[in-house]
C-alpha positions as CSV (number, residue, x, y, z in Angstrom):
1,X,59.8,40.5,80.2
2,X,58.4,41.6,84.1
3,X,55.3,42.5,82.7
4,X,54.8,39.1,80.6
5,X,53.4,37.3,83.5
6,X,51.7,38.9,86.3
7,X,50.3,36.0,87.7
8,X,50.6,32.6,89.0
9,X,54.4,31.4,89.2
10,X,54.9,30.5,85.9
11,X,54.8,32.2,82.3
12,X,53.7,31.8,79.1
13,X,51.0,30.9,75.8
14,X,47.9,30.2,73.6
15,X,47.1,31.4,70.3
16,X,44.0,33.4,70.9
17,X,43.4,34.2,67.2
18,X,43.0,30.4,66.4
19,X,40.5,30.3,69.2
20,X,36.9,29.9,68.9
21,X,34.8,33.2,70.0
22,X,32.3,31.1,72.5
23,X,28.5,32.1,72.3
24,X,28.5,30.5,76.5
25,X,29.4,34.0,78.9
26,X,33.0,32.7,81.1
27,X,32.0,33.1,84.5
28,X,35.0,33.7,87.3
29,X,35.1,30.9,89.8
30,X,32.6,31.2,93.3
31,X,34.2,33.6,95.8
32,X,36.7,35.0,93.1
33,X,35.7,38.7,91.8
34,X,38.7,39.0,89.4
35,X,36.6,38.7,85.1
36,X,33.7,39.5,87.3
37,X,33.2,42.7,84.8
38,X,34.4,40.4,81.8
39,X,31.8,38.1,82.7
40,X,29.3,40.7,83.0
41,X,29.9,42.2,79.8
42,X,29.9,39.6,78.0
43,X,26.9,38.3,79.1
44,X,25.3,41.7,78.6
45,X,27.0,41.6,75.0
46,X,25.7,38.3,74.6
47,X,21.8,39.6,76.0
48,X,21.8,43.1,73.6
49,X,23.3,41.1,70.4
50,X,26.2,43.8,70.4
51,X,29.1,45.4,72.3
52,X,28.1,45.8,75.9
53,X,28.8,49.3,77.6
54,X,32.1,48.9,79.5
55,X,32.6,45.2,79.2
56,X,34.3,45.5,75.5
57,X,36.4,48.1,74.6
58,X,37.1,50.1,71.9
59,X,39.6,49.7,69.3
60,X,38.8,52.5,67.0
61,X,35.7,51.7,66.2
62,X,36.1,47.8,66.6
63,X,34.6,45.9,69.8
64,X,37.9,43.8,71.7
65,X,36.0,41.0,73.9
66,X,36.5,40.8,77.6
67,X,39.9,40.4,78.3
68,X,41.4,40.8,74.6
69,X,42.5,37.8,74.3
70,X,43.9,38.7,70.8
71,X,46.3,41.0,72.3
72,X,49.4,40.6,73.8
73,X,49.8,41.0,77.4
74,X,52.2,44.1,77.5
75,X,49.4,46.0,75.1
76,X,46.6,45.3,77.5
77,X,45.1,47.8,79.1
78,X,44.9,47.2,83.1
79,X,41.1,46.4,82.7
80,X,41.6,44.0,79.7
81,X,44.4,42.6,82.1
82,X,42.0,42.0,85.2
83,X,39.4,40.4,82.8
84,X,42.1,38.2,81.1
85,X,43.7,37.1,84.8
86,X,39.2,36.0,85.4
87,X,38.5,34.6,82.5
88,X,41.2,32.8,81.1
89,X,44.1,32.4,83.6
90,X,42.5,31.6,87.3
91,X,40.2,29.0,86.0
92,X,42.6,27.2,84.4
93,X,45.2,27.7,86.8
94,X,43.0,26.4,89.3
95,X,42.1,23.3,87.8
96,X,45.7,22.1,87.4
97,X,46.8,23.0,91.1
98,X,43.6,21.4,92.6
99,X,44.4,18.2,90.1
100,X,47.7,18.5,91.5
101,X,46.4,18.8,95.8
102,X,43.2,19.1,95.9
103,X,43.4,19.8,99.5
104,X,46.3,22.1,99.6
105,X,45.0,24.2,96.4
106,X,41.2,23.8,98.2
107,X,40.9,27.5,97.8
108,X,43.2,28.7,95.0
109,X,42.0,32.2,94.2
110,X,43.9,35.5,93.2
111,X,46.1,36.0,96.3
112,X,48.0,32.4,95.8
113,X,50.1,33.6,93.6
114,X,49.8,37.5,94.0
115,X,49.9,37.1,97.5
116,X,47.8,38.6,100.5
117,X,49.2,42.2,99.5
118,X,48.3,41.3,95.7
119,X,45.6,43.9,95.6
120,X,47.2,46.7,97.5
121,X,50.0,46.3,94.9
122,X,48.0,46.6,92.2
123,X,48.9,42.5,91.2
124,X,52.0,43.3,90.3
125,X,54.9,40.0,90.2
126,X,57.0,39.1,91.6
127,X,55.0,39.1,94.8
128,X,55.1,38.0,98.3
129,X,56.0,34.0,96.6
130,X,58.9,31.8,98.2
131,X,62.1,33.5,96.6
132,X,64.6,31.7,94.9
133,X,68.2,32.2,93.8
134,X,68.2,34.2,90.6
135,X,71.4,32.8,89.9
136,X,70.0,28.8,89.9
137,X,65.8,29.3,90.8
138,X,65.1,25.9,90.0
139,X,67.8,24.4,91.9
140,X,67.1,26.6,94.8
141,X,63.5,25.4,94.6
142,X,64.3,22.2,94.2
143,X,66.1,22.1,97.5
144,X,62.9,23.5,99.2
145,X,60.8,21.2,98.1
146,X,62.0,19.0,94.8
147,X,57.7,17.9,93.7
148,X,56.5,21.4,93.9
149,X,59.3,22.4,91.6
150,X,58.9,19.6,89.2
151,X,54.8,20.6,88.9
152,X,55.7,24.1,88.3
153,X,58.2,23.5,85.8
154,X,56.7,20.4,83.9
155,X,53.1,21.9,84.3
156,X,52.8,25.0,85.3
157,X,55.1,26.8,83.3
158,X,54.3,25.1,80.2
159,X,50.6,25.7,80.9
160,X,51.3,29.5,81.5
161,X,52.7,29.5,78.3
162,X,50.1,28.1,76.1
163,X,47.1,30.3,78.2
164,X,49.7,33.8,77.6
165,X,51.1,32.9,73.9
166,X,54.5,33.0,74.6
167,X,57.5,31.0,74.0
168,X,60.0,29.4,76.9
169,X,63.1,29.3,76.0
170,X,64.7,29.6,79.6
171,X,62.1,28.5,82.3
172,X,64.7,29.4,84.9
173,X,64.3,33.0,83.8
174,X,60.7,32.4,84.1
175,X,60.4,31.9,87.3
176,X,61.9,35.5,88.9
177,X,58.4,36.5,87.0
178,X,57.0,35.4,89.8
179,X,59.4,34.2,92.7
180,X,61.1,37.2,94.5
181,X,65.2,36.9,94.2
182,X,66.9,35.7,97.5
């Protein structure tokens, strides 16, 4: 389950083979390089009518689009993960913690939820996130600060679920994904 959810403090999923292939390239938000490739492949892709050197990759003999979004997270391959995190998970993520405080999310990029040490550690989660009590995380969050906790786990962990296709059956658990133990 660690390697589920490798970003932003929650978990979770969308059906990606229901999704629409769209014809428009997904561009990475200003000032954020994470999909940059994605992006760039795809819009190459898009620009040659076919599979764009290094932007898709090969599936024996089959093109997979930027990020593979029709494969699970724990078969992705560290590029197809980078693209994914740019393309389908920052965006949105963004949007909801900017709806949520605009001026306290201002800059959400990458590091706030991987943290300032998010490259050097190859993304990897948990990060450098307030830890919690593995034994109760959502009361321990709670007591630190009772909206944030409600937003992550009435929003955000939902939200995570639906953009990484999986199922929450214990949100708790969901969080150590991302929050460090105590």
């Amino acid at each position: 389950m660690r390697n589920l959810f490798f970003v932003t403090l929650g978990v979770l999923g969308l059906a990606f083979s229901a999704r629409e292939k769209s014809s428009q390239p997904t561009t990475p938000p200003p000032g954020d390089t994470a999909g940059a490739v994605g992006a760039r492949a795809r819009t190459t892709e898009a620009a040659e009518g076919g599979a764009a050197e290094g932007g898709a990759s090969g599936d024996g003999g089959g093109a997979t689009e930027p990020g593979a979004p029709g494969v699970a997270w724990h078969d992705k391959t560290h590029k197809q993960r980078m693209e994914f995190m740019g393309l389908e998970v920052l965006p949105k993520m963004k949007k909801s913690f900017q709806a949520y405080d605009a001026s306290g999310f201002g800059t959400f990029k990458c590091e706030t939820c991987h943290g300032k040490s998010g490259k050097d550690k190859g993304y990897e989660m948990p990060n450098d996130l307030m830890g919690l009590d593995k034994a109760d995380p959502i009361k321990s969050g709670k007591d630190y600060d009772e909206k944030v906790t409600k937003f992550m786990v009435e929003q955000v962990v939902p939200e995570m679920a639906a953009i990484m296709g999986e199922k929450v059956d214990n949100v708790g658990a969901y969080c150590m994904e991302c929050h460090p133990a105590n």
